[in-house]
N, C-alpha and C positions, 0 to 999 in steps of 0.2 A: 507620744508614741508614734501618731504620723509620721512625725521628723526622721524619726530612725528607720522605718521604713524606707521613707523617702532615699534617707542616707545609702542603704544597703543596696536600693536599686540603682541610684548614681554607681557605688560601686561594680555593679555590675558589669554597666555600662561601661565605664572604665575597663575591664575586664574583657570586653567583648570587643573596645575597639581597638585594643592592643593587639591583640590575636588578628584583626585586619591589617594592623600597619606592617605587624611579622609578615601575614600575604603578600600585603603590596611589596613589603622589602624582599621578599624569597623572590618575587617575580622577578624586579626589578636585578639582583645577584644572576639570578638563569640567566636573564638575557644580557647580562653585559658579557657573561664569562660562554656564554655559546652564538647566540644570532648575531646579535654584535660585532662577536669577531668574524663574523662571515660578511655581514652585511656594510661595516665601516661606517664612514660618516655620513649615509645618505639619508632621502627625506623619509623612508617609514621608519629609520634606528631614530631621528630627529621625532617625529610624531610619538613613537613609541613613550621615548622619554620623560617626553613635555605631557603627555600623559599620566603615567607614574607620579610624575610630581604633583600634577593638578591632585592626582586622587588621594594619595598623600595629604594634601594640604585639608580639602574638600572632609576627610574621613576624621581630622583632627579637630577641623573646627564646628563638624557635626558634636562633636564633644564637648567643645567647648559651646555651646550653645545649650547640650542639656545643662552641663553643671549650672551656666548663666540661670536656666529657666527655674532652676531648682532654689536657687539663691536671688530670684524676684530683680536680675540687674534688668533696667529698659534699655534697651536701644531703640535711637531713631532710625524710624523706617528707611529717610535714603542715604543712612550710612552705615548700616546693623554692622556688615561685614568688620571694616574698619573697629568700631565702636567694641563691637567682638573682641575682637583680637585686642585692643589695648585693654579693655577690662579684665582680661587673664592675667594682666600682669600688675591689679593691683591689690594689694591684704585692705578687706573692709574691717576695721576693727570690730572685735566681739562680734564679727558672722563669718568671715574668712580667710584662710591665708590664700598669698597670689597663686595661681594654677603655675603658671609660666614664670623665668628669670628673664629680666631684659633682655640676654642677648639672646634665649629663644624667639621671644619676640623678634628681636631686630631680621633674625631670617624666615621667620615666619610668614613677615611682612614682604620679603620680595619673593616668594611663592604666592602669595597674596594677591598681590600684583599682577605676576608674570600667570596666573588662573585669570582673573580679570582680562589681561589681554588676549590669551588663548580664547577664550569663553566668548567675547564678543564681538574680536575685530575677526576669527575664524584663520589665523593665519597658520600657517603648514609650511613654509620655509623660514623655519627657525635659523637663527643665528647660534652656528656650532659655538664661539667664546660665549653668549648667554648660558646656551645649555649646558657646558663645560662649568661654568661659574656656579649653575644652578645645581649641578649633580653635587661639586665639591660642597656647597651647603648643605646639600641634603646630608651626606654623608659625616655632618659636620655635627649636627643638630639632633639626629637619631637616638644618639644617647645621651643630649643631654634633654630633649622631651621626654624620651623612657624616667629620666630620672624627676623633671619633674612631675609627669603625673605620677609615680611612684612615691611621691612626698605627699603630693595630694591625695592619693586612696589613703596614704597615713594617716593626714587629717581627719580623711571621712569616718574611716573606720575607730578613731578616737572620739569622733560628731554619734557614731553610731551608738556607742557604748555608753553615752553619759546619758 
């Protein structure tokens, strides 16, 4: 009985961070289609962006860390991040299918990254072709994360019922 519990509140969860990533994308739509075209290619449309993506990535892998916790996967302490994010992409027999497809992974991973560089070295003169590069992923990957966590509340919600 726990377990379905359990289940129902990952779903939740699920549920609740999708409704964040719609914010983060509603933002993300305003300002390309209004400040944007006022402001052009300069350093706060650059911060703006590089922003959005962090929080994007940051609000996704807050998810995938519950599901992780829910499902008992370890990660090592000094590479959870990393570790994280490939563990979504693999089906534990008889406990779960993958969260993620490889090539969400695969962009997942240079948001991953490019969080990691913003986060630590503090840089604010972005390279317009990264962030160009970085937008077209995003916009790349949007639906096809929608659809995998929407395969994954499938899961859950069939985990919930048995």
């Amino acid at each position: 009985m726990r377990e379905k519990e359990i289940a129902a509140e990952l779903i939740g969860e699920i549920r609740k961070t999708r409704i964040v990533l719609e914010k983060i994308d509603f933002f993300y739509q305003e300002f390309k289609t209004t400040d944007f075209r006022v402001l052009g290619k300069k350093k706060t449309s650059a911060i703006v962006i590089a922003e959005i993506i962090a929080d994007f990535y940051t609000c996704t892998e807050t998810l995938f860390l519950r599901i992780s916790r829910f499902f008992e996967n370890s990660l090592r302490p000094e590479r959870w991040h990393s570790d994280l994010l490939h563990k979504m992409t693999l089906e534990i027999g008889g406990v779960r299918k993958a969260v993620i497809s490889d090539r969400t992974y695969m962009i997942l991973l240079e948001f991953m990254k490019f969080r990691h560089l913003k986060r630590y070295y503090f840089e604010s003169d972005y390279d317009w072709d990264k962030l160009e590069f970085l937008e077209k992923k995003y916009n790349e990957v949007k639906p096809m994360l929608k659809k995998d966590i929407g395969d994954f509340e499938a899961f859950l919600n069939e985990l919930s019922r048995d």
